[in-house]
N, CA, C and O atoms as CSV, one atom per row, in Angstrom:
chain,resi,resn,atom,element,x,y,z
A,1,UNK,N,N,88.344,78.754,103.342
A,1,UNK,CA,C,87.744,77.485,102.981
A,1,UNK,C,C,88.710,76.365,103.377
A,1,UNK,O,O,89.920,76.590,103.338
A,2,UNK,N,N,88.107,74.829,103.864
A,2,UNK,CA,C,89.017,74.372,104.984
A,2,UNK,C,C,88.980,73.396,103.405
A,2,UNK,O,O,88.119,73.391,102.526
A,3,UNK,N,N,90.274,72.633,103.506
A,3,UNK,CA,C,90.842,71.277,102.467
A,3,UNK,C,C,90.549,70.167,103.228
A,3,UNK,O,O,90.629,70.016,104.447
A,4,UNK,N,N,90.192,69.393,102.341
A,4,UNK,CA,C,89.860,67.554,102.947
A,4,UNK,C,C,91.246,67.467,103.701
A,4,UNK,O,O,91.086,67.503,104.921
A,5,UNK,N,N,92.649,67.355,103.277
A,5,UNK,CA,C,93.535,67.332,104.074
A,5,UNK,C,C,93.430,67.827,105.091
A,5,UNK,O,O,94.286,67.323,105.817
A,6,UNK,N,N,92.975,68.413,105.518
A,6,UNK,CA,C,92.669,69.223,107.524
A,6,UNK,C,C,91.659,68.907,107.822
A,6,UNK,O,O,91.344,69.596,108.792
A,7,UNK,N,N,90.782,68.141,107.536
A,7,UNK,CA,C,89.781,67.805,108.593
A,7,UNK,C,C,89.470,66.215,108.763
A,7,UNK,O,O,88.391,65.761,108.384
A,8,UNK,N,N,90.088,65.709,109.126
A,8,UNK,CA,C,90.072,64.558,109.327
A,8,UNK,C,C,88.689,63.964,109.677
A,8,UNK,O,O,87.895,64.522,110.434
A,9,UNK,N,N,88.387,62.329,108.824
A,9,UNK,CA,C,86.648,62.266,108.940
A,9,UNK,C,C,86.139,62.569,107.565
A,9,UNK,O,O,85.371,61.766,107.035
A,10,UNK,N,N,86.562,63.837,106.844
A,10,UNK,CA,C,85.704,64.291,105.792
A,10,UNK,C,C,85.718,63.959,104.974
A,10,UNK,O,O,84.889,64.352,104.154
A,11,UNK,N,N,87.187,62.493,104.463
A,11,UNK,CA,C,87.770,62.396,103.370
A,11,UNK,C,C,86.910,61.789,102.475
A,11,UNK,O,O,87.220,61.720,101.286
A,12,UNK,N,N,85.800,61.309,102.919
A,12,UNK,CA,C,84.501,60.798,101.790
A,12,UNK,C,C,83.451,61.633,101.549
A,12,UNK,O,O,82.590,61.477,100.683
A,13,UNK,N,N,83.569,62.796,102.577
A,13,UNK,CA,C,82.029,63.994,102.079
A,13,UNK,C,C,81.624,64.324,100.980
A,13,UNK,O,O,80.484,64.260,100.520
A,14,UNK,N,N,82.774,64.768,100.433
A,14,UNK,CA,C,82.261,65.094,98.496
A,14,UNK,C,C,81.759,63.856,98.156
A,14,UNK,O,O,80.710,63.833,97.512
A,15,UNK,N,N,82.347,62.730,98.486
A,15,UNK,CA,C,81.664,61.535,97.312
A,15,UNK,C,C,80.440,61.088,97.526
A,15,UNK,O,O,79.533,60.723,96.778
A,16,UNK,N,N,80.600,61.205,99.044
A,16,UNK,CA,C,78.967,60.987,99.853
A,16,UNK,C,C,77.699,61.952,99.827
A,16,UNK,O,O,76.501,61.717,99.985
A,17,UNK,N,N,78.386,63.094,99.577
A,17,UNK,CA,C,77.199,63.973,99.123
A,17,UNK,C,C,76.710,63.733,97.727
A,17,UNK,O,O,75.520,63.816,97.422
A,18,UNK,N,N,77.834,63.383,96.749
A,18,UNK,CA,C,77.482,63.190,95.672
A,18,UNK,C,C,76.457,61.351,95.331
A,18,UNK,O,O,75.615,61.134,94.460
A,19,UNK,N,N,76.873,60.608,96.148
A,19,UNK,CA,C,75.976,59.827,95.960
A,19,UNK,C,C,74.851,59.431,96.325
A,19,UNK,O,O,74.070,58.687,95.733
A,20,UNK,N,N,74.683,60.363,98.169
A,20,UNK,CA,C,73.422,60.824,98.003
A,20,UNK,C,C,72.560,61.727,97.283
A,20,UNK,O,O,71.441,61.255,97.079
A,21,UNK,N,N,72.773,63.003,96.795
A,21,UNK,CA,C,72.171,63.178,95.631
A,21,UNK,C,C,71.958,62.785,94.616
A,21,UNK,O,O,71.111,63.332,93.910
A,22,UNK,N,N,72.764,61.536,94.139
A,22,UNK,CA,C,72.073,60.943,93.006
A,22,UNK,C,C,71.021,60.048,93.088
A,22,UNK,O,O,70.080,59.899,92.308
A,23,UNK,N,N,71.381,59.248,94.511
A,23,UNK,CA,C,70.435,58.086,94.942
A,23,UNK,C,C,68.993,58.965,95.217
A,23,UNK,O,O,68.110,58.320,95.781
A,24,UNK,N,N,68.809,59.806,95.009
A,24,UNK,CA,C,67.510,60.621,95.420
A,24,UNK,C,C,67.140,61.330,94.358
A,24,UNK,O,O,66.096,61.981,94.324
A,25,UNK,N,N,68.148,61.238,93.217
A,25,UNK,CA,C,67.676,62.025,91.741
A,25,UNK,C,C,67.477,63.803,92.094
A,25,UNK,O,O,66.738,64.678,91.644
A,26,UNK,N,N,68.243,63.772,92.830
A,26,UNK,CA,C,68.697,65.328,92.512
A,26,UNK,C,C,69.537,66.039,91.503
A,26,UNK,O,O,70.723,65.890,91.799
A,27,UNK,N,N,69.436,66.491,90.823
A,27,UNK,CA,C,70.541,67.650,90.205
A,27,UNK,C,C,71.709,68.574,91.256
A,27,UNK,O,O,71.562,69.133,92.342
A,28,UNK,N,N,72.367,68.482,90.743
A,28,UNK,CA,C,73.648,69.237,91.395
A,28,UNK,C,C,73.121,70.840,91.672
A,28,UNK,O,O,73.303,71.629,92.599
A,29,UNK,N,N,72.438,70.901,90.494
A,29,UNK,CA,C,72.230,72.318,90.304
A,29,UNK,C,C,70.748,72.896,91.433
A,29,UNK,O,O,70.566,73.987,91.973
A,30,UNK,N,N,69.803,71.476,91.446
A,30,UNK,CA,C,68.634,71.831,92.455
A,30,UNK,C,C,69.298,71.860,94.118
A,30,UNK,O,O,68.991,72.692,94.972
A,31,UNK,N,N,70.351,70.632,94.305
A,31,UNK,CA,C,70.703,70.919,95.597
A,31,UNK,C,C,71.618,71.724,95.829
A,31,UNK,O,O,71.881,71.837,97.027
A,32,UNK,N,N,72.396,72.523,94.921
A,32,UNK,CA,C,72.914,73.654,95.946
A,32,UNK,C,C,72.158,75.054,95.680
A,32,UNK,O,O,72.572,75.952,96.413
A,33,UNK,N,N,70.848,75.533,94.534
A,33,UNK,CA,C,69.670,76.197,95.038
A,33,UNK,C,C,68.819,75.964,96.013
A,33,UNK,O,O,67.868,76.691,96.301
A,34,UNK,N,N,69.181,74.779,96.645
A,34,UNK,CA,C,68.350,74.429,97.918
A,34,UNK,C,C,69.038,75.051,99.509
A,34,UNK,O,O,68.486,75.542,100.493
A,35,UNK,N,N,70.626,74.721,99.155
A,35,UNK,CA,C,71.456,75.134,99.843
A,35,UNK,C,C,71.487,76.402,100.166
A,35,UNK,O,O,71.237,76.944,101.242
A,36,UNK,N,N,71.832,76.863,99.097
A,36,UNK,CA,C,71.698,78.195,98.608
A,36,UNK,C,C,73.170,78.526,98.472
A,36,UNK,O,O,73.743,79.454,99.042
A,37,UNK,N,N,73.821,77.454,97.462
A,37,UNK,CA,C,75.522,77.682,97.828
A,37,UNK,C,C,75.260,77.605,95.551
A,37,UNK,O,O,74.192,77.210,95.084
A,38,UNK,N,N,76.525,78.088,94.562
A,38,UNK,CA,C,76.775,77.998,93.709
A,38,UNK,C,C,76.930,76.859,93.278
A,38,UNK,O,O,77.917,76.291,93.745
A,39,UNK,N,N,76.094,76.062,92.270
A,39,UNK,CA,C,76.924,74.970,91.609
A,39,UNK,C,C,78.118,74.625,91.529
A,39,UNK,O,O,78.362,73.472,91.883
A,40,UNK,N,N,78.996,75.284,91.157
A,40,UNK,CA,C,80.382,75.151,91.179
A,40,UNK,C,C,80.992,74.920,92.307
A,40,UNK,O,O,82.061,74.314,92.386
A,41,UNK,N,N,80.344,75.394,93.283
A,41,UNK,CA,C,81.666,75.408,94.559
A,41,UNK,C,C,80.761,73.767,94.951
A,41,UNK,O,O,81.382,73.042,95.729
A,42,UNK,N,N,79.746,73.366,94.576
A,42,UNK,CA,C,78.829,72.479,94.882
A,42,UNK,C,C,79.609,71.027,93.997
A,42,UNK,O,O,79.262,69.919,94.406
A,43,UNK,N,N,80.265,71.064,93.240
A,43,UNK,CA,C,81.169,70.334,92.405
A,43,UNK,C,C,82.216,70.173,92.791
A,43,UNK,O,O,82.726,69.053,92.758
A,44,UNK,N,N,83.197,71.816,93.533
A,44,UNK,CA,C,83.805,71.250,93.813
A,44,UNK,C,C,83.871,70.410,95.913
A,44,UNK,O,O,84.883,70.107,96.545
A,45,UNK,N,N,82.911,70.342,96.207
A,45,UNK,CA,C,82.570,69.788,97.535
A,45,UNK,C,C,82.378,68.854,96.850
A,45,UNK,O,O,83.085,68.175,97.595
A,46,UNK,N,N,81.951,67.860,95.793
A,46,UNK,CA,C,81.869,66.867,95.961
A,46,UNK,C,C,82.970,66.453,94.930
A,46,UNK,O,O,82.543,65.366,94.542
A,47,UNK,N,N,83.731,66.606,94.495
A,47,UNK,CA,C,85.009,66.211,94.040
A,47,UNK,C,C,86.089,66.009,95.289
A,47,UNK,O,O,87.268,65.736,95.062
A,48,UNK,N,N,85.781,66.103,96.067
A,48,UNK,CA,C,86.796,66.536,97.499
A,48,UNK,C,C,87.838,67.800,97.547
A,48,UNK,O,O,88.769,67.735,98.351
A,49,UNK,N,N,87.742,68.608,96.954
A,49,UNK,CA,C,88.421,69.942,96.919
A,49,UNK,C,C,88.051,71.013,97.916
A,49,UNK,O,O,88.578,72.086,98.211
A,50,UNK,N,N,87.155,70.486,98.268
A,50,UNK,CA,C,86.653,71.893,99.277
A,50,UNK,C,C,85.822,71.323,100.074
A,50,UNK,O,O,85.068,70.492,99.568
A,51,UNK,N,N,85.674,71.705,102.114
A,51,UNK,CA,C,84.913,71.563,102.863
A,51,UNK,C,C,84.166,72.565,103.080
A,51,UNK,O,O,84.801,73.509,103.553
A,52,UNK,N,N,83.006,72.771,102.923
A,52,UNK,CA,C,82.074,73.839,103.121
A,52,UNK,C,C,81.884,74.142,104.561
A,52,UNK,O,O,82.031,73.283,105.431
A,53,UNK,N,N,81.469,75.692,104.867
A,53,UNK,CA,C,81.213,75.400,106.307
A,53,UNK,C,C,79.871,74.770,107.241
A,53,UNK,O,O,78.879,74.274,106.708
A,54,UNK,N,N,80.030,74.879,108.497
A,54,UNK,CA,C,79.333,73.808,109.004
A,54,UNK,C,C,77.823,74.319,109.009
A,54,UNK,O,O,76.959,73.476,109.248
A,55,UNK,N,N,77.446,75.614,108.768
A,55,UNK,CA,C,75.668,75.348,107.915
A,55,UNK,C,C,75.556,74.635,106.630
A,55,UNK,O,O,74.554,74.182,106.076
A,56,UNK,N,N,76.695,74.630,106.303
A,56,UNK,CA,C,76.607,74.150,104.853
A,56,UNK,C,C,76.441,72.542,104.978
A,56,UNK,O,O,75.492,71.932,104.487
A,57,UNK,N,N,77.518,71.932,105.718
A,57,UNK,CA,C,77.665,70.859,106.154
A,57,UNK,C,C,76.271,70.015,106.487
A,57,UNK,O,O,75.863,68.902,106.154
A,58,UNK,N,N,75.738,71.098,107.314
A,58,UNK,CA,C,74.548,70.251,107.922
A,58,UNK,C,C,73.325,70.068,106.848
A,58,UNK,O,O,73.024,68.972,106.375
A,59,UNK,N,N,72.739,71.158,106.566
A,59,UNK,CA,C,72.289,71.181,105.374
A,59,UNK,C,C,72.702,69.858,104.413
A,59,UNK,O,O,71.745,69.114,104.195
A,60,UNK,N,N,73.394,69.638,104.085
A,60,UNK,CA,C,73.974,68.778,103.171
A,60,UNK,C,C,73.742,67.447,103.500
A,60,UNK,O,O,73.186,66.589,102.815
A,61,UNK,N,N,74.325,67.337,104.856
A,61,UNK,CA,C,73.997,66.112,105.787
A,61,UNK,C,C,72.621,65.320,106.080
A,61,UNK,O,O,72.343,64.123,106.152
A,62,UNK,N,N,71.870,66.535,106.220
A,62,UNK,CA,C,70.540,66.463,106.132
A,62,UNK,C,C,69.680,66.185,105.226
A,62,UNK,O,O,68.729,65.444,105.472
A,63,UNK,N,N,69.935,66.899,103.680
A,63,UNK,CA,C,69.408,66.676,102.213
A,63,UNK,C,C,69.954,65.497,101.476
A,63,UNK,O,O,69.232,65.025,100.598
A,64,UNK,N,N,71.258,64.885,101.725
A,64,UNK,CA,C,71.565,64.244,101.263
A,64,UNK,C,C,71.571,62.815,102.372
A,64,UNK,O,O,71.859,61.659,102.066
A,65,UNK,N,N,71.276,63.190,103.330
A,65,UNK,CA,C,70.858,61.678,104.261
A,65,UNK,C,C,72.545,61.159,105.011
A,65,UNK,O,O,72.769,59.961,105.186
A,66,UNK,N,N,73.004,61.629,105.174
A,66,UNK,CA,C,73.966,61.511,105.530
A,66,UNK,C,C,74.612,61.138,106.208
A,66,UNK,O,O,75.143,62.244,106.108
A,67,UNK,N,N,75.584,60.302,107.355
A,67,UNK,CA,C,75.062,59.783,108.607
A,67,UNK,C,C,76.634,61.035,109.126
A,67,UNK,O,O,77.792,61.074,108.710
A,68,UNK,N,N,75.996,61.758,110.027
A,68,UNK,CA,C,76.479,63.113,110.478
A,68,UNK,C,C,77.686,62.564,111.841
A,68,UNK,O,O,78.315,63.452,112.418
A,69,UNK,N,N,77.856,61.423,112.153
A,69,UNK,CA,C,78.908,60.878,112.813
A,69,UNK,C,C,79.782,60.466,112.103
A,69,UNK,O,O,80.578,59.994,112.914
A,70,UNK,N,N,80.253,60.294,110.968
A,70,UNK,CA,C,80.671,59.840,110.323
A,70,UNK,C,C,82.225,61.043,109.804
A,70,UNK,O,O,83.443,60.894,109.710
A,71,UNK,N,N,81.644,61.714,109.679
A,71,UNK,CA,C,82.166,63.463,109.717
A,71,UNK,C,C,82.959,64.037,111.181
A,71,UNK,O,O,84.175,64.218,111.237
A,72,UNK,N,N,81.971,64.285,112.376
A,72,UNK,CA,C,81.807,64.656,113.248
A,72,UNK,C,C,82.606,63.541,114.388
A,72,UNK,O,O,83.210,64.007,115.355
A,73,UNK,N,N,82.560,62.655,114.245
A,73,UNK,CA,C,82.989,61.516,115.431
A,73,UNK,C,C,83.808,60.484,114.789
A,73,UNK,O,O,83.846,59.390,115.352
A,74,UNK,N,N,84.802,60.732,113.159
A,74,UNK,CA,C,85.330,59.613,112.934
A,74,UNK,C,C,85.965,58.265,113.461
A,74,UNK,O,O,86.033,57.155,112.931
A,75,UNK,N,N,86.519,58.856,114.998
A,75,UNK,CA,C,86.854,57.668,115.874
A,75,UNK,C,C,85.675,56.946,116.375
A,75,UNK,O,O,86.125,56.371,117.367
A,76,UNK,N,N,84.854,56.740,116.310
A,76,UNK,CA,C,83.588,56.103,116.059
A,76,UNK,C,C,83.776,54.670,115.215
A,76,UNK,O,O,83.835,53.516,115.639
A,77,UNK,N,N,83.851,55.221,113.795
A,77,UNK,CA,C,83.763,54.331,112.847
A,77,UNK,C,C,85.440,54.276,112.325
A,77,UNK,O,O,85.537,54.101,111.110
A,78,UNK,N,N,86.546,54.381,112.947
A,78,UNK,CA,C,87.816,54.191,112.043
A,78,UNK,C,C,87.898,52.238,111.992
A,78,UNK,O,O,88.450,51.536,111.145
A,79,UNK,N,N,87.020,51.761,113.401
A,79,UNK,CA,C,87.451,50.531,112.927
A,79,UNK,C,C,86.773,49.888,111.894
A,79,UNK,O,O,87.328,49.115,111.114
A,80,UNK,N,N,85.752,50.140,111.867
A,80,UNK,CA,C,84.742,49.907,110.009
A,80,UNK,C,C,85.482,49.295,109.738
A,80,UNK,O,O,86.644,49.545,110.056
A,81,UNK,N,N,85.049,47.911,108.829
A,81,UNK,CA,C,85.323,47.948,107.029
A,81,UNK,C,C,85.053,48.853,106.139
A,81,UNK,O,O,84.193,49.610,106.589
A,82,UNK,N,N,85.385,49.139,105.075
A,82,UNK,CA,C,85.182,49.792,103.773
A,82,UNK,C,C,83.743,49.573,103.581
A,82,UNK,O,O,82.846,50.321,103.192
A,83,UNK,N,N,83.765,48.340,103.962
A,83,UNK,CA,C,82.420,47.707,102.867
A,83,UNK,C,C,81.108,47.908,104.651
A,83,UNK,O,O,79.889,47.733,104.633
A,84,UNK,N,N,81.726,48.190,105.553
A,84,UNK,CA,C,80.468,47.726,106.828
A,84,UNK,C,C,80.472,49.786,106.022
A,84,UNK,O,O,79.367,50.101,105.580
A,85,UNK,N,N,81.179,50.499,105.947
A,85,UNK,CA,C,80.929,52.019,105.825
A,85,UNK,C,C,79.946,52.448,104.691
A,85,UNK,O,O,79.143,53.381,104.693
A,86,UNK,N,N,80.205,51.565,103.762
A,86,UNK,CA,C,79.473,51.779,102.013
A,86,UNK,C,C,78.122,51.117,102.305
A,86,UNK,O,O,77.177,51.488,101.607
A,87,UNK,N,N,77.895,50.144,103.286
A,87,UNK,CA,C,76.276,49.490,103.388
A,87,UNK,C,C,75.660,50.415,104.398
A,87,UNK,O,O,74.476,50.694,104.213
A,88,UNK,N,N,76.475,51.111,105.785
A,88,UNK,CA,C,76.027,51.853,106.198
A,88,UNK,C,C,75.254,53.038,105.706
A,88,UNK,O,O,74.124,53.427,105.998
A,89,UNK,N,N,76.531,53.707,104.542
A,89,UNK,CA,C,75.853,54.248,104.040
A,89,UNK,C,C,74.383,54.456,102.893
A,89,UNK,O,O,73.556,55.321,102.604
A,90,UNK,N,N,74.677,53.298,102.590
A,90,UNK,CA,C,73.091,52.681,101.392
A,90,UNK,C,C,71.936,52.636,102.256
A,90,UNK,O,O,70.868,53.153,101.930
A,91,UNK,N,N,72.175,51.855,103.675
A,91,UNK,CA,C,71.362,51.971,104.443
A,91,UNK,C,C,70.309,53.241,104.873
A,91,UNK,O,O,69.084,53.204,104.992
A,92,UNK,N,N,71.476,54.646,105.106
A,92,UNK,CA,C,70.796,55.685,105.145
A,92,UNK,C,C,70.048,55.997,104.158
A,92,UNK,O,O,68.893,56.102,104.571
A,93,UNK,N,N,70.132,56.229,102.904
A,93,UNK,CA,C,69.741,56.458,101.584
A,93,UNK,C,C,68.735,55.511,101.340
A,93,UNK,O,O,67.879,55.826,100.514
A,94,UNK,N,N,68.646,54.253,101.968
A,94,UNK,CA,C,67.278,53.751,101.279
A,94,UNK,C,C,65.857,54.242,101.528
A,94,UNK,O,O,66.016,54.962,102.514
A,95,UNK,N,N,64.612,54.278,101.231
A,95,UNK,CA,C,63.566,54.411,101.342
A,95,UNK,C,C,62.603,53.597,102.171
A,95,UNK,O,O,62.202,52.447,101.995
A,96,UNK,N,N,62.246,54.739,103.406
A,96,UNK,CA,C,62.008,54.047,104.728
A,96,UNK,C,C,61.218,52.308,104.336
A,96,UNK,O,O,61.357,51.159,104.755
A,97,UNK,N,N,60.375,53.021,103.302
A,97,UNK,CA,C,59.529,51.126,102.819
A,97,UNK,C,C,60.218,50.476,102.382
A,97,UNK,O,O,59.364,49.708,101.937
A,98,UNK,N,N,61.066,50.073,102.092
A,98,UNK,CA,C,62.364,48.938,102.077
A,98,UNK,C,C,62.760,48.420,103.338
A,98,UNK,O,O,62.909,47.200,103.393
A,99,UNK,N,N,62.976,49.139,104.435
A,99,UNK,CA,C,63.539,48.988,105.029
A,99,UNK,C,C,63.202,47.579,105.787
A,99,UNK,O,O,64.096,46.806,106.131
A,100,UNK,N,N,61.919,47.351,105.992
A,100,UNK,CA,C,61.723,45.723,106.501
A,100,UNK,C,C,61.559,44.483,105.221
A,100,UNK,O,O,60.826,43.496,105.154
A,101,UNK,N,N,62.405,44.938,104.449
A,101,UNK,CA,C,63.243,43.874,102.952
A,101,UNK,C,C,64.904,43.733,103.581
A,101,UNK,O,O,65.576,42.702,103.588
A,102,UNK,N,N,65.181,44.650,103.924
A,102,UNK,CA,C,66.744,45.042,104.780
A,102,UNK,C,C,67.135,43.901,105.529
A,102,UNK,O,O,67.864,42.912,105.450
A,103,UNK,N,N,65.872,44.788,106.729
A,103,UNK,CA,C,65.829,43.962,108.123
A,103,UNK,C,C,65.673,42.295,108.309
A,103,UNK,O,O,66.021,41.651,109.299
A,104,UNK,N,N,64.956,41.697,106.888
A,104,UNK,CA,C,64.624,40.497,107.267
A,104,UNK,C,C,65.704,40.001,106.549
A,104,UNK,O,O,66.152,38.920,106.931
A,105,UNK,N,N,66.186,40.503,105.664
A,105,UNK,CA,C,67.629,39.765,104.777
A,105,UNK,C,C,68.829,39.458,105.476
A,105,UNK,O,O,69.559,38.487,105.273
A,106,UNK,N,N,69.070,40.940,106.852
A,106,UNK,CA,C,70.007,40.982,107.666
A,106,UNK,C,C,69.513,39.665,108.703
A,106,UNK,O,O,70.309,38.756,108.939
A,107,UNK,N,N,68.682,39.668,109.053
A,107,UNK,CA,C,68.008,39.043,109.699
A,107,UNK,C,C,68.549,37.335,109.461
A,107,UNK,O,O,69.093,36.603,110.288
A,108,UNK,N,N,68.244,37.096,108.302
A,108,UNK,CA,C,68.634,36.022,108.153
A,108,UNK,C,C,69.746,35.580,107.682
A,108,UNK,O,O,69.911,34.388,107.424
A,109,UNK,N,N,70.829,36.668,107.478
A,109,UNK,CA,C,72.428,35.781,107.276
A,109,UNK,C,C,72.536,35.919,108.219
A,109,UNK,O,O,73.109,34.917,108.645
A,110,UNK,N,N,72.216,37.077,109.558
A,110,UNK,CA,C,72.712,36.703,111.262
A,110,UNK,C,C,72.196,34.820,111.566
A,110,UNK,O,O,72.894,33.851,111.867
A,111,UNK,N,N,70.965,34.923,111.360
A,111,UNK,CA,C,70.442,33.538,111.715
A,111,UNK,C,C,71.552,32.365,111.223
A,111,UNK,O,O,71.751,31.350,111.890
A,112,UNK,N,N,72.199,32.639,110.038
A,112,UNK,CA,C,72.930,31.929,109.493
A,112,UNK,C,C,74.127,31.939,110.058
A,112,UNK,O,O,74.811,30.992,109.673
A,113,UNK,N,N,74.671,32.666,110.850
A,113,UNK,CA,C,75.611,32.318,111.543
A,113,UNK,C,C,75.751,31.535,112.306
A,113,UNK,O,O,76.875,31.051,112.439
A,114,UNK,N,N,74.837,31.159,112.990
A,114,UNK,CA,C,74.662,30.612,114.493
A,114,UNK,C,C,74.979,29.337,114.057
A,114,UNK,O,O,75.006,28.401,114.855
């Protein structure tokens, strides 16, 4: 079993799995019977103690909405803000019918730049 310390990229997976499952009202206990992985080891993946492997990963990525570059391509996003990474991520997690409430809000602090 691989440690957040060795995989560089992962150091938010536990928390991100964990807050996509909440933002979707899952139980800990329904998504890793979905998985098909133990609660416990499902606790400790999202405490950051443990990286699951990569069926597990995806799975996870997938149920919990995840944005799978984020993991996979961290030099991607190392130049992020904190805060451009945490809206990214809300972004994934919202509910596709929101999404043009998003678009027109973004929409208009861009406008506000100009």
């Amino acid at each position: 079993m691989a440690k957040v310390e060795d995989c560089p990229g992962f150091e938010t997976f536990g928390a991100d799995v964990r807050a996509g499952r909440e933002a979707q009202g899952i139980t800990r206990k329904a998504l890793a019977e979905e998985v098909n992985i133990a609660p416990r080891y499902l606790a400790s993946i999202e405490l950051g103690e443990a990286i699951p492997s990569i069926p597990v990963i995806l799975q996870l990525v997938k149920i919990c909405r995840l944005p799978v570059e984020r993991y996979f391509n961290p030099g991607l996003i190392r130049g992020d803000s904190e805060q451009r990474r945490r809206i990214d991520h809300k972004l994934h997690l919202c509910p596709e019918k929101y999404l043009p409430i998003v678009e027109a809000t973004l929409d208009g602090a861009i406008s506000m730049k100009e």
